[in-house]
N, C-alpha and C positions, 0 to 999 in steps of 0.2 A: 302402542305406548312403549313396550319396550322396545320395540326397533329405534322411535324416535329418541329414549334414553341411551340407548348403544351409540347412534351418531353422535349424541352430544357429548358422553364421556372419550370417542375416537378424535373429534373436532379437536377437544380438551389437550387431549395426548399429544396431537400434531401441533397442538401450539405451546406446550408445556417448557421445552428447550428454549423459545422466543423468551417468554416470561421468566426463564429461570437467568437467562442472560443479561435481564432488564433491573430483575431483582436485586441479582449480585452484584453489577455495577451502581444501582440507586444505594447500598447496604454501605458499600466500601466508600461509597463516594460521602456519605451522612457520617460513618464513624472512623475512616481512615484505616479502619482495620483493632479501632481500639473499644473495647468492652461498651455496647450497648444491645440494653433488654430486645427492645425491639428488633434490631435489625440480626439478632441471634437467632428469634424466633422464625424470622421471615428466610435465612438462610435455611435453617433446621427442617422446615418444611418442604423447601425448594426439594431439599436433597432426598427425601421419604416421599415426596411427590412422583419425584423420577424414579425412583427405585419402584415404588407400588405400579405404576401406571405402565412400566416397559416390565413389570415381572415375566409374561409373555414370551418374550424374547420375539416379538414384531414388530415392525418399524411402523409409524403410526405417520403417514405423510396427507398434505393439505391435496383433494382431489383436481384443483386448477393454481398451475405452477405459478398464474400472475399474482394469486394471495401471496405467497410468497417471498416471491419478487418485492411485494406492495410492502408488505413486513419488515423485510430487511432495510428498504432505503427507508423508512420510519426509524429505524431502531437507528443507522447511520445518522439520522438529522438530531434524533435524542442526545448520543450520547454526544455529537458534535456541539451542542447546547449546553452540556453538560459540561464540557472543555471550555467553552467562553465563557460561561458565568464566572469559573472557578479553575485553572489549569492544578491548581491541588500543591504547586510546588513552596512547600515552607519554608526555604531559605535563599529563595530569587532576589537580585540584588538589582536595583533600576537601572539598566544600563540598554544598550542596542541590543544585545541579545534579546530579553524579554521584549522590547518593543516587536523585535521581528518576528519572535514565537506567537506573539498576540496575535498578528497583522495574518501569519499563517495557519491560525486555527480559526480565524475569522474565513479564511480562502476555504476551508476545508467545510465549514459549514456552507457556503454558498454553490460547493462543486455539490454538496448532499442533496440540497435543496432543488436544484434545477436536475438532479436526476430523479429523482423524487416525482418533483413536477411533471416529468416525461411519462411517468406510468401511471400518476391519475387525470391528467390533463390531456386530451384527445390533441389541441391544440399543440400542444408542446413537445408533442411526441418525436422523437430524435432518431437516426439510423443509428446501426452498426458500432462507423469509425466515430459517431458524436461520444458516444456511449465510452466507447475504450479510452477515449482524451479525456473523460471526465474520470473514469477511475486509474489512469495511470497518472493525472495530475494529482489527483487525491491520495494516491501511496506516498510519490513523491513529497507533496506536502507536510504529509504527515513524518514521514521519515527525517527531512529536513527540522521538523520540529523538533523530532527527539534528538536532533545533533545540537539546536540549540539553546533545548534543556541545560544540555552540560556547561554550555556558556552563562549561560543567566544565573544558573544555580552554583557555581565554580567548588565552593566549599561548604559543602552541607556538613551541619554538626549532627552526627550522628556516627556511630562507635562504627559499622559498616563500614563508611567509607575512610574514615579515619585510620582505621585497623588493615582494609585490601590497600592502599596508597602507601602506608608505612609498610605495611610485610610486602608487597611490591619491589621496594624501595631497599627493604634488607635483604632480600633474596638476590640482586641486579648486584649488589654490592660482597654478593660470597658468604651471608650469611642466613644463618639457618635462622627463619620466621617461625618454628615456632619454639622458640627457646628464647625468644627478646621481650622486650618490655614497653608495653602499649601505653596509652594517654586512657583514664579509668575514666570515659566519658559520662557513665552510669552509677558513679559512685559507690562500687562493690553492692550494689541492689541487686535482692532478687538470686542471691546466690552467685553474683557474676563477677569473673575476676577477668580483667581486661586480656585478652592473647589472642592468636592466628586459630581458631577455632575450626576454619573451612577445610575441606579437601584438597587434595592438591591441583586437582586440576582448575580448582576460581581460582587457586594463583597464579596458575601456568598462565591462563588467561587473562587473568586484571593482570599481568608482571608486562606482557607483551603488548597489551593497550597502555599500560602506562609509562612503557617504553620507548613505543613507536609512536604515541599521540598525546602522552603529558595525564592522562585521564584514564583511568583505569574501569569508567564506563562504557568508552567509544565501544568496546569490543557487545558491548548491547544492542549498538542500533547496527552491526553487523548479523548480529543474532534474529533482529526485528525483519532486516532485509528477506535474510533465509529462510525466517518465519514464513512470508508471505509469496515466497518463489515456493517453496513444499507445498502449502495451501493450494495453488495454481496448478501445480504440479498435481496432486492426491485429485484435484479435481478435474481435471483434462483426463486423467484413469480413469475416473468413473463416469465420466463422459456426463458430468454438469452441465450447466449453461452457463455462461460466463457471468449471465446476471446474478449466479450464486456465488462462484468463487470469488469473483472481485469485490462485492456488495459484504462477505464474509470477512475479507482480510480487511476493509474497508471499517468493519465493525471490532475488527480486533484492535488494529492500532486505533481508533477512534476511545477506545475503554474507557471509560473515566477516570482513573487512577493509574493508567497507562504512565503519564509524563511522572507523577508520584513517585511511582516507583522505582523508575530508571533515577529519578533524583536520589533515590533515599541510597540508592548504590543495591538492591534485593538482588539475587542473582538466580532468579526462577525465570528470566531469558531464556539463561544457557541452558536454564535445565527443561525447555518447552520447544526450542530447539534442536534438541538434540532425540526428546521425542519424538519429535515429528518427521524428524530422519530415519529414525527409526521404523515409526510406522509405515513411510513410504516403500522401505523391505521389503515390511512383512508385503503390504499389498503387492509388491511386481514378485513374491515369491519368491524370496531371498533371505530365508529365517536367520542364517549362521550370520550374513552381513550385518543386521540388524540386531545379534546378541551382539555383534561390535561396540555399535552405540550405546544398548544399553549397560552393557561394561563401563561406557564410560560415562553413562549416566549417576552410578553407581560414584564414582568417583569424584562429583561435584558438590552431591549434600546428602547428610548420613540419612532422610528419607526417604530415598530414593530406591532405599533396599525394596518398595510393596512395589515398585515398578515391576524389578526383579523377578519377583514372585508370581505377579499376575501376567508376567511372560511367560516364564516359563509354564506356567500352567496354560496358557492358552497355546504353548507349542506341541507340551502333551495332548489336548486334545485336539490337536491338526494334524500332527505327523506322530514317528514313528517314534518308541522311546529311545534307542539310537540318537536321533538328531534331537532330541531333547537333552540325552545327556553330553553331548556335542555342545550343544547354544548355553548350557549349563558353564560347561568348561569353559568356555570363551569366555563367559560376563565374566568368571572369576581370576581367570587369565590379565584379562584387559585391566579388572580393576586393582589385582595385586602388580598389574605393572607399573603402572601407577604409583602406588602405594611405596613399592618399595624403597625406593631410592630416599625420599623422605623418612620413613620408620629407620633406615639403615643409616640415616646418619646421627639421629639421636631419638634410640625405640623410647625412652620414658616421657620424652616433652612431647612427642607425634601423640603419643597415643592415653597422654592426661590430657592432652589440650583438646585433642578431637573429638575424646570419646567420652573419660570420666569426667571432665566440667559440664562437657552437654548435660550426661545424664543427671548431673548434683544441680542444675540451673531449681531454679524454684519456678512455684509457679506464680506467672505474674497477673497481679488483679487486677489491670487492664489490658487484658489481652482477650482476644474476639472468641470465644470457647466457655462452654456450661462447665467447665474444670475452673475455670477464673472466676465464673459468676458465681459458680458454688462457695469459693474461697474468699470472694467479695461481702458478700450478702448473709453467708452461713458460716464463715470462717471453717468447713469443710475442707479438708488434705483427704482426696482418695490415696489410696495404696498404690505400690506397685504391680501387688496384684489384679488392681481395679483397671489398672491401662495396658496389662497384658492379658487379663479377661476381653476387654471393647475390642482392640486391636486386633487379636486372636480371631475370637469370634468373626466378628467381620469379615477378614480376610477369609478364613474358611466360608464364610457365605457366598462371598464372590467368587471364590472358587469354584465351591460347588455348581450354582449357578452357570456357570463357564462349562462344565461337566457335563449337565443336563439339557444341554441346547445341541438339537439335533444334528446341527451345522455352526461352532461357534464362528463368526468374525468379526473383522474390527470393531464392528456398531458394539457387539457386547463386550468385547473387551475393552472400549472406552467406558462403556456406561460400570463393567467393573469398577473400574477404577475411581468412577467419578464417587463410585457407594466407598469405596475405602477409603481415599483421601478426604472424602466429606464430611468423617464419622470419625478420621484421625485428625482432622483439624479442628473440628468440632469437639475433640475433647483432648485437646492437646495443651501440653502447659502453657505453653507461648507462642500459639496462630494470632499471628497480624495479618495486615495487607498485604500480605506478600506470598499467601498462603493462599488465601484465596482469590489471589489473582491467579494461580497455578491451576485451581479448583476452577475456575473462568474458560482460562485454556481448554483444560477437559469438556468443558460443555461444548466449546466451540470446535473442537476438532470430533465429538461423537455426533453434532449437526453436519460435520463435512462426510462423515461415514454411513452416515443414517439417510442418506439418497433419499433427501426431504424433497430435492426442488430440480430432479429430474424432466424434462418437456414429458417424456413416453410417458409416464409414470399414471397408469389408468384408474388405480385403485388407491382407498383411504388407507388400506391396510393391507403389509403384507408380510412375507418374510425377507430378509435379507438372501440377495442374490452373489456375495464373495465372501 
């Protein structure tokens, strides 16, 4: 009896990341990212699910690689489904654009389908090159669609885009963005007074997409490309099967809130991106390269510092404290290079607009977080104390955890991260969809580390082997 209880809670474990994926795109897809009871709950669990069930620190994988396989092109046809119901974009205008983004999320449910098809249908079953034409037609589709998001949707009302397009537009012209004077889309809610709030590198980057291409998104679906060549890449290392890395990248751009978000102008792209460059470093054994990136991860959005942290703590415990305080120097290197030029040409408007507006924002009562629902429903304000207690706490649990793994590697250092961003979005004053589409990412790239859907792979359970 307990044996047969151990397989079923191992089963559980190896299909937990499937479900957690399925979750957070059904949650985001229902509430856009904005305050609902339910789909709070079902996150909230997702993420103490994960944490409780990998405490171990062992990868919990399906014993025949075709479950797998079988799971992915499912979850591929879902969220494909997901996309034609609804492509999610609120400010699309009827035009050719939208007709051909239709016509191409309808292509991309059909390429799902008949791969699909091929692994439960004996009849249907396809080689090789049939295989790679269906998922290299399906990235291309999909990609194609996020170029003509931008068309369909041209001027979304939303302070985001409004605000990178304008500070774009006064930086190209010799002036300093954040010392200018925005359009108050929001109506001073909420604590918000309209200005250049980002770092400087979304401007460096929306200035040069909306330079070179009119649009200060395009520089996304270059981000989404390079998404999905790392993905490929991370997976050929670990020597996958293609029916994982393609069927995975296949499931990322397929998200449901994918097109959403690139519409609303979110700029957790760049910053998932430039992770994942990261992470491909660390794995070929390139830690100093790798604090490169995350230098400059640091430099796109002020969250970005728990990256930081649960870096360099997973470099402490791989290597030497030398090349720790080495990858140290570097992130802060990279990111006061950054920095400066901006602070130095006007320190008081850099560093009101960046730092003290962020902190003074309120919190808002529709936003995806038990801080907004507490503030909804109880008219509850935690302290400052209260979110550097959660925060705190956390972070040192993820750490330690990192500490206590005989062997840390990237499996744990994702799943790190995914317990602290999950538990700072979750009690953050203003996590939308855009938070936890970043929190999406995470899962998806600790299923590319977590050598789920390896052919060799003999056993339910084991340790990680890099």
């Amino acid at each position: 009896m307990q044996q047969k209880l151990t397989k079923y809670i191992q089963a559980f474990s190896a299909f937990l990341p499937f479900l957690f994926i399925i979750v957070i795109g059904q949650a985001l897809k229902v509430s856009h990212g904005f305050i609902k009871s339910s789909q709070l709950i079902y996150i909230t669990c997702m993420v103490l699910l994960m944490c409780i069930f990998n405490l171990d620190g062992k990868i919990k994988i399906f014993k025949a690689p075709a479950t797998t396989h079988k799971l992915m092109s499912l979850i591929w046809i879902l969220f494909s489904i997901f996309l034609i119901f609804d492509h999610e974009l609120f400010y699309a205008k009827k035009n050719i654009s939208l007709m051909l983004l239709n016509i191409t999320l309808w292509f991309n449910l059909i390429l799902s389908i008949l791969y699909c098809s091929s692994l439960f249908i004996k009849k249907f079953q396809i080689n090789r090159n049939i295989q790679l034409i269906i998922f290299l037609a399906g990235i291309f589709t999909l990609l194609l669609g996020y170029t003509l998001t931008i068309s369909a949707s041209p001027e979304p009302i939303i302070d985001v885009h409004s605000i990178s397009t304008i500070g774009s537009d006064y930086f190209f012209k010799g002036l300093n963005p954040y010392e200018q004077v925005y359009p108050d889309i929001l109506k001073s809610r909420y604590g918000y007074n309209a200005g250049y709030v980002y770092w400087p590198l979304v401007l460096l980057s929306h200035g040069i997409s909306r330079y070179l291409l009119g649009d200060v998104r395009y520089i996304y679906i270059l981000c989404h490309l390079l998404t999905v060549i790392f993905i490929m890449l991370i997976g050929k290392k670990l020597n996958h099967h293609e029916r994982f890395y393609f069927p995975l990248s296949l499931i990322w751009l397929s998200f449901p809130v994918s097109l959403f978000v690139l519409e609303q102008t979110w700029t957790e792209p760049l910053v998932i991106v430039m992770f994942l460059i990261s992470s491909w470093f660390l794995l070929v054994k390139k830690p100093l390269v790798s604090a490169v990136f995350i230098g400059l991860l640091c430099g796109v959005k002020q969250y970005n510092i728990f990256f930081a942290i649960i870096f360099i703590a997973f470099i402490f415990k791989n290597h030497t404290l030398f090349k720790t305080l080495v990858s140290g120097i570097i992130i802060g290197s990279v990111f006061l290079l950054i920095m400066a030029p901006f602070h130095l040409w006007n320190p008081d408007a850099f560093v009101q607009k960046t730092i003290y507006e962020m902190l003074a924002y309120e919190i808002r009562i529709d936003a995806l977080s038990w801080v907004a629902w507490l503030k909804r429903f109880y008219n509850f304000t935690p302290s400052g104390i209260f979110y550097m207690a959660v925060y705190g706490t956390t972070t040192a649990m993820a750490i330690l955890w990192i500490f206590i793994q005989k062997r840390a590697t990237l499996f744990h250092y994702y799943l790190s991260l995914i317990l602290v961003y999950g538990i700072v979005f979750l009690f953050g004053k203003q996590a939308f969809c855009n938070y936890y589409y970043l929190l999406a990412f995470l899962i998806t790239g600790w299923m590319l580390f977590s050598k789920h859907f390896s052919f060799t792979t003999p056993h339910l359970t084991r340790s990680p082997e890099y």
